[in-house]
Backbone as ProteinMPNN parsed JSONL, in Angstrom:
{"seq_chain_A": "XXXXXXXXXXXXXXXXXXXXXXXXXXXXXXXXXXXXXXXXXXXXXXXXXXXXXXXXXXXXXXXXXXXXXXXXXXXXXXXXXXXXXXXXXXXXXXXXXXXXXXXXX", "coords_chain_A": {"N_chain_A": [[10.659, 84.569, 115.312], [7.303, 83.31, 114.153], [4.574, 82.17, 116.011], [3.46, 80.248, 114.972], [5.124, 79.21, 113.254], [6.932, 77.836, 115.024], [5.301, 76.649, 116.727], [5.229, 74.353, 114.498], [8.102, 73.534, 114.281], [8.13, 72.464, 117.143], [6.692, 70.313, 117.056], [7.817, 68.775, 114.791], [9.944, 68.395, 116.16], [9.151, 66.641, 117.75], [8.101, 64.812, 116.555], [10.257, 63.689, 115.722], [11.025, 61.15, 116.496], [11.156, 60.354, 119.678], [10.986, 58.676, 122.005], [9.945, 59.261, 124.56], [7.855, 61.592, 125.797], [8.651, 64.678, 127.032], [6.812, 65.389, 130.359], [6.22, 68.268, 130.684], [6.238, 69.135, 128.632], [3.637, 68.251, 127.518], [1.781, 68.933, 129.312], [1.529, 72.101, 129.418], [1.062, 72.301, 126.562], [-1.773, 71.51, 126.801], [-2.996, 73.477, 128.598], [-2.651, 75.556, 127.459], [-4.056, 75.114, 125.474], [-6.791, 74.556, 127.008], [-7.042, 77.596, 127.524], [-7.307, 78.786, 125.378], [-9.615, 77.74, 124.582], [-11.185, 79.043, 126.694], [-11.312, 81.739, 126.018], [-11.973, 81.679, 123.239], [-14.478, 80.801, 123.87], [-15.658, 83.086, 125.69], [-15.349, 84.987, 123.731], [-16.961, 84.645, 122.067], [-19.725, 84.382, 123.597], [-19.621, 87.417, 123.947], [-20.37, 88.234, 121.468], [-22.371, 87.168, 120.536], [-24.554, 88.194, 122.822], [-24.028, 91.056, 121.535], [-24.925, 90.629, 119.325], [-27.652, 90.089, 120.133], [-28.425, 92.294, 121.057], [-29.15, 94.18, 119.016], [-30.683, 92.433, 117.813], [-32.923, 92.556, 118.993], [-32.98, 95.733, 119.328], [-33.569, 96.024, 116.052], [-35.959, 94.663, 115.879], [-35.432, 91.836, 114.398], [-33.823, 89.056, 113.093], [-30.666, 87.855, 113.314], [-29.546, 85.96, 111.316], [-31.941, 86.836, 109.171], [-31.261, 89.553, 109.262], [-28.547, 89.557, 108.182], [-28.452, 88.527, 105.773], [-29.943, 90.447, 104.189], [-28.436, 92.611, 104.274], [-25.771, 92.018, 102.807], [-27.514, 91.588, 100.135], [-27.857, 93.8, 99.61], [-29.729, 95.544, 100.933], [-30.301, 96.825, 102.994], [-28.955, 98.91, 103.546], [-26.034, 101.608, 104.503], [-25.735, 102.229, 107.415], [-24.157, 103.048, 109.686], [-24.6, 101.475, 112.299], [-25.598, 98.945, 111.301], [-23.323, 98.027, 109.279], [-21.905, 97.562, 111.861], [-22.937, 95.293, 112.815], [-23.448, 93.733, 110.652], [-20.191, 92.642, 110.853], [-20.142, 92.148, 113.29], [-21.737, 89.515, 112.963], [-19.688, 88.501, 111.181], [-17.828, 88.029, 112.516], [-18.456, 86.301, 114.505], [-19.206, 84.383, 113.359], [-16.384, 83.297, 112.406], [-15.451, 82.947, 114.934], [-16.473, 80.597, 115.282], [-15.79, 78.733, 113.313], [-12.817, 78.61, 114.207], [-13.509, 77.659, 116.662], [-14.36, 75.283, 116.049], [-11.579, 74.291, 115.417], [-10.611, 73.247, 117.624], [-10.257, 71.609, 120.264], [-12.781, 69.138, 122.192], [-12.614, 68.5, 125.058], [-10.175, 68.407, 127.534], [-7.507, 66.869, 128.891]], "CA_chain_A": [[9.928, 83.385, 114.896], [6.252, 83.606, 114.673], [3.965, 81.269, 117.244], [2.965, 78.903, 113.96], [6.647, 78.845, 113.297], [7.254, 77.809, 116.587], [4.641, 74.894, 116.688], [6.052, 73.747, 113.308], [9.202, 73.359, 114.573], [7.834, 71.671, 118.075], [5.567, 69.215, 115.544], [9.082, 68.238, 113.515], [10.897, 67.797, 117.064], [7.854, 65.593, 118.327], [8.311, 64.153, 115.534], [11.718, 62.892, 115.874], [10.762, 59.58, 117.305], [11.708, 60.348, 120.57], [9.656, 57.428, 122.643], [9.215, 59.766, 125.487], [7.961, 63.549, 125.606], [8.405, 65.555, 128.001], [5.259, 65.264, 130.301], [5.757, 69.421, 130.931], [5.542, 70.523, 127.15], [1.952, 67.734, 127.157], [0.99, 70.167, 130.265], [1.469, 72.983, 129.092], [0.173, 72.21, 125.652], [-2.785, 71.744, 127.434], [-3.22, 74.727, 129.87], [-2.886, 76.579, 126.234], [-5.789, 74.921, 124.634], [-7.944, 75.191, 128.044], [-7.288, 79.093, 127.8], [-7.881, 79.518, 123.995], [-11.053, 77.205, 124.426], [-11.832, 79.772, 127.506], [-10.999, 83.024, 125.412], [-12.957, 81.689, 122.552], [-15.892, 80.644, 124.411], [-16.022, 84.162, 125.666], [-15.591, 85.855, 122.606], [-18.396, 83.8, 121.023], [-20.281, 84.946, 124.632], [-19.823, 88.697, 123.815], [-20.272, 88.592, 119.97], [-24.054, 86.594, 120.529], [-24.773, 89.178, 123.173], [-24.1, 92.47, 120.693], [-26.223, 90.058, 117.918], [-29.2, 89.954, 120.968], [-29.038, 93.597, 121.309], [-28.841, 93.904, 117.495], [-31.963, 92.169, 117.182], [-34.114, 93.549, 119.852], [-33.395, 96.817, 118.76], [-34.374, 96.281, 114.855], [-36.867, 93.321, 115.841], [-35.173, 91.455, 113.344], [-32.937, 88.343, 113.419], [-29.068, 88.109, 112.765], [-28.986, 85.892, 109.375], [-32.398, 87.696, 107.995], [-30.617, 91.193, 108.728], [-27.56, 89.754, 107.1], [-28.695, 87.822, 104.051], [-30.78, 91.614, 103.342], [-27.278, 93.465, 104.047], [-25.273, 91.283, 101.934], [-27.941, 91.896, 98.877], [-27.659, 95.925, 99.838], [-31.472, 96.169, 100.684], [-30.263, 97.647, 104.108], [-28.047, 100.452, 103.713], [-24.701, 101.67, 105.092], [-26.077, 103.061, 108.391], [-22.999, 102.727, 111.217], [-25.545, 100.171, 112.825], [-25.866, 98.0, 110.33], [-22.08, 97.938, 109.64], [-21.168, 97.142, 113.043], [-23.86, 94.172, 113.041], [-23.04, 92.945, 109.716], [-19.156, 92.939, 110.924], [-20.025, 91.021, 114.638], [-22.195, 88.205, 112.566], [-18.757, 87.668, 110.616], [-16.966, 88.12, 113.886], [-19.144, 85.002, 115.169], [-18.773, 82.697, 112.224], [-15.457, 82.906, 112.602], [-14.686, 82.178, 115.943], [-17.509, 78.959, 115.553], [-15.004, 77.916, 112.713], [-12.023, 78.277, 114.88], [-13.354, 77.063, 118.075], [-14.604, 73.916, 115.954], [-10.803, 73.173, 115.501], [-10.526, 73.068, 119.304], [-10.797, 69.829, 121.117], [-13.946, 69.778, 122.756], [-11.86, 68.047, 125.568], [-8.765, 68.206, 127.087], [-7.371, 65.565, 130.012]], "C_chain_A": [[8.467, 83.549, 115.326], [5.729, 82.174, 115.854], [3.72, 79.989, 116.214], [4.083, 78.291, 113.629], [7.117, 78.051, 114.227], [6.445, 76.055, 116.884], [5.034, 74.306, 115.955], [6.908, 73.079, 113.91], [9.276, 71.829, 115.852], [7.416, 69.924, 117.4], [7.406, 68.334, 115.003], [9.914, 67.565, 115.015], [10.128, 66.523, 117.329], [8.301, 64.538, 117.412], [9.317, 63.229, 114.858], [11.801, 61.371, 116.014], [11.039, 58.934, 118.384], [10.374, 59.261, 121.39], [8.885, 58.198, 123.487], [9.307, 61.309, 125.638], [8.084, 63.757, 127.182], [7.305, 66.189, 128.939], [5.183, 66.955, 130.54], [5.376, 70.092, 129.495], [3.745, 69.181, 127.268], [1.63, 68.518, 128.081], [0.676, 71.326, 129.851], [0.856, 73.234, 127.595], [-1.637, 71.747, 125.832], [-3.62, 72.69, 128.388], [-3.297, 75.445, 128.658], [-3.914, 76.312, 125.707], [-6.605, 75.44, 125.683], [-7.988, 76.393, 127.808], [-7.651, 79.621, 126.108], [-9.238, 78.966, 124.394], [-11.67, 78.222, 125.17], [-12.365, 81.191, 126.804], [-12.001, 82.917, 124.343], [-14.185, 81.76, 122.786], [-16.362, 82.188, 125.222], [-16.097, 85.18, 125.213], [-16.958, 85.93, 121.977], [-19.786, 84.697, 122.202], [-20.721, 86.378, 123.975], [-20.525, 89.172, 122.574], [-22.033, 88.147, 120.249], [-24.782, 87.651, 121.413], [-25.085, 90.55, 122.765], [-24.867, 91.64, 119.558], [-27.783, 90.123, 118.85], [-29.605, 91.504, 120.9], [-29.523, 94.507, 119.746], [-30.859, 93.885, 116.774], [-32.911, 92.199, 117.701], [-33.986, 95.051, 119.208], [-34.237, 97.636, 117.091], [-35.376, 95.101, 114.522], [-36.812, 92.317, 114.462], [-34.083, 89.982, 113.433], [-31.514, 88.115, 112.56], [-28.882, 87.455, 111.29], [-30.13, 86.687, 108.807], [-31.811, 88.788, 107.881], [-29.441, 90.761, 107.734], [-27.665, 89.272, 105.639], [-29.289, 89.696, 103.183], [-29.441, 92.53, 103.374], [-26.561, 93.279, 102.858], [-26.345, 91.552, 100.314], [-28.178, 93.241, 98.884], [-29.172, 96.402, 100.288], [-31.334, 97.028, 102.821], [-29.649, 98.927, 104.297], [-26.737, 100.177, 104.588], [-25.117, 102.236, 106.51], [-24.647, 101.954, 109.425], [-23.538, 101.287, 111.719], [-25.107, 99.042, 112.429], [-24.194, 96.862, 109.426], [-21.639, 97.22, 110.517], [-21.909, 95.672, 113.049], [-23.506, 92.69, 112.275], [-20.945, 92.417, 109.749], [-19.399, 91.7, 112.204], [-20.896, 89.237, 114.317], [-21.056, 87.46, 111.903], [-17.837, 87.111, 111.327], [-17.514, 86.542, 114.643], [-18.61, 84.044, 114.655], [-17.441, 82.454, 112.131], [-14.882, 82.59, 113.497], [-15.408, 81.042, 116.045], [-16.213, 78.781, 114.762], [-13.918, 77.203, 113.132], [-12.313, 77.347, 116.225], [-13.901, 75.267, 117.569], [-13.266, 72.958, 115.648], [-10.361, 72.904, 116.483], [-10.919, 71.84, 119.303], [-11.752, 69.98, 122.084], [-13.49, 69.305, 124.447], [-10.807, 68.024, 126.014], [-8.399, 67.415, 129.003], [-6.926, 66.565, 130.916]], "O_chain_A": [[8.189, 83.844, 116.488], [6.525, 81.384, 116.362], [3.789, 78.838, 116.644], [4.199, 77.066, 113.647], [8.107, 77.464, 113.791], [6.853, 74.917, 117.115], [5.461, 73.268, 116.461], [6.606, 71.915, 114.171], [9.911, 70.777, 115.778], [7.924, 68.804, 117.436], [7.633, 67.128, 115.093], [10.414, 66.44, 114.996], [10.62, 65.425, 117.068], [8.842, 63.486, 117.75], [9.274, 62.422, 113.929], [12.687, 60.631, 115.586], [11.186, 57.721, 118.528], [9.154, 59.264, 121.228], [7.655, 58.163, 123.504], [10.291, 62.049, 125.628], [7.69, 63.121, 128.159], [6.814, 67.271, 128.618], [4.0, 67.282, 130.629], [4.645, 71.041, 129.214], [2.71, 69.765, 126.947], [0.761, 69.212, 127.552], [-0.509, 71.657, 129.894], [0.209, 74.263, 127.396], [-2.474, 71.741, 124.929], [-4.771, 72.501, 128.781], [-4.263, 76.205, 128.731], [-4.747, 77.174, 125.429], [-7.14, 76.541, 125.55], [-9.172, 76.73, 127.796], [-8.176, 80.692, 125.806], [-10.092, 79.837, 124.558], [-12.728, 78.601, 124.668], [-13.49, 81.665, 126.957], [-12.875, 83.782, 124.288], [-14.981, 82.499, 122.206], [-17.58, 82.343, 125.309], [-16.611, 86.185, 125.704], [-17.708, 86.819, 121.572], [-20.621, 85.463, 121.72], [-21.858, 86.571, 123.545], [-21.151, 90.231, 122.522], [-22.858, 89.046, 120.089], [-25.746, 88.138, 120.823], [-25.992, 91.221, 123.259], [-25.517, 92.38, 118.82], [-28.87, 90.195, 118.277], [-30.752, 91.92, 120.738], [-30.293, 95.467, 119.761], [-31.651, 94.509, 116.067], [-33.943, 91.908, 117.095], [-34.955, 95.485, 118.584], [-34.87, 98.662, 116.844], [-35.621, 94.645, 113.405], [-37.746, 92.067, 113.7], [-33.308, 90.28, 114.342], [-31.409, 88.211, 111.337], [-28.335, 88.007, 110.336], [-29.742, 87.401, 107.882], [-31.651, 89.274, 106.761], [-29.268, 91.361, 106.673], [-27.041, 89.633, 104.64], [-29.085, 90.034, 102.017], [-29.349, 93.272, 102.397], [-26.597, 94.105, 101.946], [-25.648, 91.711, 99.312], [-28.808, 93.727, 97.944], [-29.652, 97.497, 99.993], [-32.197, 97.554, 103.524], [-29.903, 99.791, 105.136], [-26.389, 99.143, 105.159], [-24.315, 103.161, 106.635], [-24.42, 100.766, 109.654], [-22.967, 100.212, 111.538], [-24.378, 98.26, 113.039], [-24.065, 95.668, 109.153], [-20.98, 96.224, 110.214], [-21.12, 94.794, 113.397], [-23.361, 91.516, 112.616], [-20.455, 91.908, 108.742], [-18.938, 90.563, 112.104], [-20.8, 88.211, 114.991], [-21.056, 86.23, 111.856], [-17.167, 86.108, 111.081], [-16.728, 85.844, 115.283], [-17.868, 83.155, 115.072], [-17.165, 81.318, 111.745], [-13.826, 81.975, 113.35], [-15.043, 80.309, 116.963], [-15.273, 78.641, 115.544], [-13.671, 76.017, 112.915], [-11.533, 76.524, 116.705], [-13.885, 74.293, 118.322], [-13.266, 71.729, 115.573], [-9.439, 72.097, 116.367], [-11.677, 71.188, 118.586], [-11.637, 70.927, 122.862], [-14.208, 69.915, 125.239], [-9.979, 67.633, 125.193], [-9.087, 67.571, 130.012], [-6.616, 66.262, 132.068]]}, "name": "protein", "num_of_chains": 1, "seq": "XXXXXXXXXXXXXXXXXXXXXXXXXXXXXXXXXXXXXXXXXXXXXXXXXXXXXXXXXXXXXXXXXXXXXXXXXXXXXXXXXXXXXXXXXXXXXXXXXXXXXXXXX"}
């Protein structure tokens, strides 16, 4: 059973109409968000870091290099690759970490 499977399932029990949960699965469904929110927030850390070094080295900034990648006016150089790869790497953990709770009790 995958992990989405798995919440599903939790979600449908929850869901039962049981009056009272179990205050260790609300704990622990909380100690899991804190550590994704942690994991994300230091992904996002590392990924803005390799975009700083990025754009000191081609004195250039992360969306103009990528808007000029994206219309091919940069080339395939390894570099440029890896750059255009950690700006997508970003936007997607902002997306995810915006379905995070910015919060958790």
């Amino acid at each position: 059973m995958t992990t989405l499977e798995k919440i599903k399932r939790l979600e449908e029990y929850l869901s039962m109409g049981s009056s009272t949960v179990d205050p260790v699965i609300d704990i622990a469904l909380d100690k899991l968000l804190k550590r994704e929110i942690t994991r994300m927030s230091e992904l996002k850390t590392r990924l803005t870091d390799q975009l700083k070094e990025f754009e000191k080295k081609y004195s250039l900034s992360s969306p103009e290099f990528y808007a000029r990648y994206e219309s091919g006016q940069m080339g395939d150089e390894m570099d440029f690759v890896e750059w255009a790869a950690t700006v997508e790497m970003l936007t997607n953990a902002e997306k995810q970490m915006a379905l995070l709770p910015k919060e958790i009790n």
